[in-house]
mmCIF file of the C-alpha atoms, coordinates in Angstrom:
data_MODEL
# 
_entry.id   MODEL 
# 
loop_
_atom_site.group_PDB 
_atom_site.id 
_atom_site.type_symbol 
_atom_site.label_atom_id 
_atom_site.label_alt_id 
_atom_site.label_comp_id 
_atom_site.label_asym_id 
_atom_site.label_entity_id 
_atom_site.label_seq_id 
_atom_site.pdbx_PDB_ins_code 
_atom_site.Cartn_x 
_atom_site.Cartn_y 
_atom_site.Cartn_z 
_atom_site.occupancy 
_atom_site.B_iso_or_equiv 
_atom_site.pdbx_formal_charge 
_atom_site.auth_seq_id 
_atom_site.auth_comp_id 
_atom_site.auth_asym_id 
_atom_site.auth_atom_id 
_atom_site.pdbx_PDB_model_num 
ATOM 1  C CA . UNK A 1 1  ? 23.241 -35.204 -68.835 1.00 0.00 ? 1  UNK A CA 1 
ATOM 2  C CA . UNK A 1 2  ? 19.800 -36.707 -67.524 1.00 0.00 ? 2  UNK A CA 1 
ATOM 3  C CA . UNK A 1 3  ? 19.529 -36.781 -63.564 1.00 0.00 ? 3  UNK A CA 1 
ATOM 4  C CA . UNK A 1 4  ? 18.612 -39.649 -61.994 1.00 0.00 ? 4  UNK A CA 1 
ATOM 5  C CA . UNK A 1 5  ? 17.057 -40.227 -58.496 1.00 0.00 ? 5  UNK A CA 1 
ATOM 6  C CA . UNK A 1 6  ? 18.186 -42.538 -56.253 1.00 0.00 ? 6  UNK A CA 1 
ATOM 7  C CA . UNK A 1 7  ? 15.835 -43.554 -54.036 1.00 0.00 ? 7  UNK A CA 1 
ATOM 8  C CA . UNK A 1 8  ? 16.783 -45.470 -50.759 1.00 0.00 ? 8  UNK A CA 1 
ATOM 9  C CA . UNK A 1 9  ? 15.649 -49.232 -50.310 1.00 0.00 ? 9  UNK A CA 1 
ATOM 10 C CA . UNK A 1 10 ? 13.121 -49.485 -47.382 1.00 0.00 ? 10 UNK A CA 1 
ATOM 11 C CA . UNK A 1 11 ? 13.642 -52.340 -45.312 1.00 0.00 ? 11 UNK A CA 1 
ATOM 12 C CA . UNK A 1 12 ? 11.040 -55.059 -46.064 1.00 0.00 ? 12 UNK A CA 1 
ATOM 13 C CA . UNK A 1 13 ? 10.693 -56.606 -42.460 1.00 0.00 ? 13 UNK A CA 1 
ATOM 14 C CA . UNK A 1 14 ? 7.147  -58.207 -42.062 1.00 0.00 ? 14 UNK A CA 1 
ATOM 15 C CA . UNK A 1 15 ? 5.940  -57.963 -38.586 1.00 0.00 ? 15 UNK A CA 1 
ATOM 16 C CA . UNK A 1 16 ? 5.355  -61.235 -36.875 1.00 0.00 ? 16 UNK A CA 1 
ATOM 17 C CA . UNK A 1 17 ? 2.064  -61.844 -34.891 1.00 0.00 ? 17 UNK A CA 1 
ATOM 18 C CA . UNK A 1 18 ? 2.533  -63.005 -31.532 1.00 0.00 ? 18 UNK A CA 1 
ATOM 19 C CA . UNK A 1 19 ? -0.487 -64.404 -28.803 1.00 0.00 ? 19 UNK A CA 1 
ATOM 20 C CA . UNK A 1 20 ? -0.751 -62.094 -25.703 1.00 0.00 ? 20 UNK A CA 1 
ATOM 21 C CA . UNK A 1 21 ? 0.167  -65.192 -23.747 1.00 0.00 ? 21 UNK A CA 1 
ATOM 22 C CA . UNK A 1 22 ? 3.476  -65.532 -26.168 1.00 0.00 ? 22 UNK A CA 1 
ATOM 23 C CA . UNK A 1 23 ? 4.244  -62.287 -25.609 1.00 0.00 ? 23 UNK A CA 1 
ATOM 24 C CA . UNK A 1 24 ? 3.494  -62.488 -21.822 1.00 0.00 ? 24 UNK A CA 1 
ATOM 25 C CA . UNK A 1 25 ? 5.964  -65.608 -21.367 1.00 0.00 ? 25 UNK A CA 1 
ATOM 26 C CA . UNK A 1 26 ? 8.694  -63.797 -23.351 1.00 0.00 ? 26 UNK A CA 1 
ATOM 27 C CA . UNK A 1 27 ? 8.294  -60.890 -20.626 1.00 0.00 ? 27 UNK A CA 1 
ATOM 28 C CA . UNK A 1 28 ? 8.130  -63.119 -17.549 1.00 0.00 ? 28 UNK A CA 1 
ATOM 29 C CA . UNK A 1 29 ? 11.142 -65.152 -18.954 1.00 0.00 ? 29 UNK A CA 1 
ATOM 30 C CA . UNK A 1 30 ? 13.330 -61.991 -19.474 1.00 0.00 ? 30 UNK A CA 1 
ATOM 31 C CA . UNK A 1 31 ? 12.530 -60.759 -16.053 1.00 0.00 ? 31 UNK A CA 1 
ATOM 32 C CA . UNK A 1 32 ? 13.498 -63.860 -14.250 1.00 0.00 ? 32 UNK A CA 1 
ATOM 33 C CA . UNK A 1 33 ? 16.450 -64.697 -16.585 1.00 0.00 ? 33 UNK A CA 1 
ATOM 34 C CA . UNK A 1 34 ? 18.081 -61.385 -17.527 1.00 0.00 ? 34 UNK A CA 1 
ATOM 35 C CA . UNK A 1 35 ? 21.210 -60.279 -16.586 1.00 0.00 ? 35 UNK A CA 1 
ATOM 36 C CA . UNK A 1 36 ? 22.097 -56.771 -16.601 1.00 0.00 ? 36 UNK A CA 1 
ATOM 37 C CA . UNK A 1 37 ? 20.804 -53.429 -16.087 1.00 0.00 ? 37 UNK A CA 1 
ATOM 38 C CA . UNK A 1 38 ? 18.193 -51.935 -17.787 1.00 0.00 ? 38 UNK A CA 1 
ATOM 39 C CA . UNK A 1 39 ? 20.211 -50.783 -20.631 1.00 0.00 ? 39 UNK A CA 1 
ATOM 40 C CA . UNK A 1 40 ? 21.928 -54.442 -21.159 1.00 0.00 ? 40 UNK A CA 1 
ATOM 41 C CA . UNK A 1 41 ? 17.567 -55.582 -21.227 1.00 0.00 ? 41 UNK A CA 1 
ATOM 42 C CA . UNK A 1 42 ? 16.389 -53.648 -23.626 1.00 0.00 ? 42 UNK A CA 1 
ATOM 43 C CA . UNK A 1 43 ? 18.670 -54.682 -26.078 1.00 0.00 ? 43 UNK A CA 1 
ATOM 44 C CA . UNK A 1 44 ? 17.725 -57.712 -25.298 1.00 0.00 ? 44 UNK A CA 1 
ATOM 45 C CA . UNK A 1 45 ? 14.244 -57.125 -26.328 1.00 0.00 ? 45 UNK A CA 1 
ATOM 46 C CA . UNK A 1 46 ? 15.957 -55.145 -29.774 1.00 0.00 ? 46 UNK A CA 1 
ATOM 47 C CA . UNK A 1 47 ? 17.209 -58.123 -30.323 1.00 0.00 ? 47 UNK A CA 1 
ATOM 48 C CA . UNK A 1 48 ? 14.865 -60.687 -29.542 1.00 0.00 ? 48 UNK A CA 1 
ATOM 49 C CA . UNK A 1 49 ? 11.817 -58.741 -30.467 1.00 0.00 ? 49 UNK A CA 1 
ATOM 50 C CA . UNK A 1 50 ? 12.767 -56.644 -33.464 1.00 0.00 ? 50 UNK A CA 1 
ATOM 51 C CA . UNK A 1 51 ? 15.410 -58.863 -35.057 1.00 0.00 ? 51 UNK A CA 1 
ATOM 52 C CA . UNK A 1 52 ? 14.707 -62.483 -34.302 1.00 0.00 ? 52 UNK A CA 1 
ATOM 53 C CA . UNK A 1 53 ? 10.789 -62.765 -33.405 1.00 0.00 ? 53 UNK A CA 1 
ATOM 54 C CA . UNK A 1 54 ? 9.889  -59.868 -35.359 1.00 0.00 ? 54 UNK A CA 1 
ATOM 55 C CA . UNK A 1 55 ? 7.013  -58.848 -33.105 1.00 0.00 ? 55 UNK A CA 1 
ATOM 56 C CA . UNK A 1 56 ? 7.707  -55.536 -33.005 1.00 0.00 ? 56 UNK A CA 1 
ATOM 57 C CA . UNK A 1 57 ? 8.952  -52.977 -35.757 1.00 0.00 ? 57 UNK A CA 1 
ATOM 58 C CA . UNK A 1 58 ? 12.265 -51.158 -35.536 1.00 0.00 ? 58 UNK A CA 1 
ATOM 59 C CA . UNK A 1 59 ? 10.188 -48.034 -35.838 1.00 0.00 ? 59 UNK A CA 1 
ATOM 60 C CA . UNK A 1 60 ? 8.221  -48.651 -32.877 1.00 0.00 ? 60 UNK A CA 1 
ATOM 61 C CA . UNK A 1 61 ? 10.621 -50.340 -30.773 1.00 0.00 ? 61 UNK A CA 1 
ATOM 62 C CA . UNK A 1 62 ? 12.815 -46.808 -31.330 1.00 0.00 ? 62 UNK A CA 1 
ATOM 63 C CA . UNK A 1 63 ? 9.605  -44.576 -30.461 1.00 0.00 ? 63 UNK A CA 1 
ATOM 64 C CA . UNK A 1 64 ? 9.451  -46.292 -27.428 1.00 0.00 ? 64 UNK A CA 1 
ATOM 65 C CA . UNK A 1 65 ? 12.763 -46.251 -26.330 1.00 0.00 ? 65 UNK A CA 1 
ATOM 66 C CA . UNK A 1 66 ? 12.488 -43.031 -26.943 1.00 0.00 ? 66 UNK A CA 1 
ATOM 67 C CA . UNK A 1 67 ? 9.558  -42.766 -24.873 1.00 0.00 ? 67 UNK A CA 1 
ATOM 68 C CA . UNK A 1 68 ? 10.795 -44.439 -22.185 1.00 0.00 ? 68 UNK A CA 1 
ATOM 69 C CA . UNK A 1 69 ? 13.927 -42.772 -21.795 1.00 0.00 ? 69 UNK A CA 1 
ATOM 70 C CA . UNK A 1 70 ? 11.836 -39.372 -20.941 1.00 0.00 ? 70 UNK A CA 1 
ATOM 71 C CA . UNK A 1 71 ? 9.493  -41.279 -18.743 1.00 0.00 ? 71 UNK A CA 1 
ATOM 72 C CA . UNK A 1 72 ? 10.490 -41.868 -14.812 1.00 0.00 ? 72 UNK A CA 1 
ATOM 73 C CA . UNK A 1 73 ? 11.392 -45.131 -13.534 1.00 0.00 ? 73 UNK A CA 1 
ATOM 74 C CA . UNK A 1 74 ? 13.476 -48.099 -15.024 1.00 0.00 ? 74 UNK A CA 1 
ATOM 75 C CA . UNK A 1 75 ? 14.182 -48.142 -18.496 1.00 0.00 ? 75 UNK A CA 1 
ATOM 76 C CA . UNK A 1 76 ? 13.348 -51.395 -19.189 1.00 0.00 ? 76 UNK A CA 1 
ATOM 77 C CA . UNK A 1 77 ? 9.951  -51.403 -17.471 1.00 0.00 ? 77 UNK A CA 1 
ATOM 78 C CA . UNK A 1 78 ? 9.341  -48.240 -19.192 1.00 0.00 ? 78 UNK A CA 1 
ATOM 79 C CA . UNK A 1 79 ? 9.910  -50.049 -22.363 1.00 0.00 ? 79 UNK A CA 1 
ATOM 80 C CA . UNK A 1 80 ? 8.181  -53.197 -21.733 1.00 0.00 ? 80 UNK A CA 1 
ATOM 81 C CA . UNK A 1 81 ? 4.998  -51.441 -20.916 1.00 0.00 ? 81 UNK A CA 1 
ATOM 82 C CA . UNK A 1 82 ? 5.081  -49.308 -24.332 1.00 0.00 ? 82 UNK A CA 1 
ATOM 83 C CA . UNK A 1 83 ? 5.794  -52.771 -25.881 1.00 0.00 ? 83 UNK A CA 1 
ATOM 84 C CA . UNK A 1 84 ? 2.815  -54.276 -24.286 1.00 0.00 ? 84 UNK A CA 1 
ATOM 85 C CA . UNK A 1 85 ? 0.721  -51.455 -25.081 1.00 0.00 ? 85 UNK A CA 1 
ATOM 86 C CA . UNK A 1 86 ? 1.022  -51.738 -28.641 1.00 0.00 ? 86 UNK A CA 1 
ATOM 87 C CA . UNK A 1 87 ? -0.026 -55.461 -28.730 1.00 0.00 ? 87 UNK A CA 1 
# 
């Protein structure tokens, strides 16, 4: 018998551009508004940024998670400012 290769489906998600000052408000918004510890607001941003905005990749959004949780200080903050650096 012949082999045959699966190969796994990449997921097509097309990254959304977003204005500094969009991204800005989304930030100030989530800081003011946000319930929860730092875990319950970043996946907040997962959501809001990755899933429904699509301003950031998953793939990024994981590095800096990632990234964050090494790095001292909140979590959140952490994250936000890896965010922000990559815009």
């Amino acid at each position: 018998m012949g082999t045959t290769s699966i190969q796994p489906k990449a997921a097509v998600t097309a990254e959304v551009q977003s204005s500094f000052r969009e991204f800005l408000l989304y930030f100030l918004r989530l800081g003011t508004v946000g319930f929860g510890g730092p875990i319950a607001l970043a996946g907040y941003m997962q959501r809001d940024l990755v899933e429904h905005r699509r301003w950031v990749s998953k793939e990024d959004y994981l590095e800096g998670l990632a990234l964050s949780q090494l790095s001292h200080g909140p979590l959140a903050a952490q994250l936000a400012m890896y965010l922000g650096l990559l815009r």
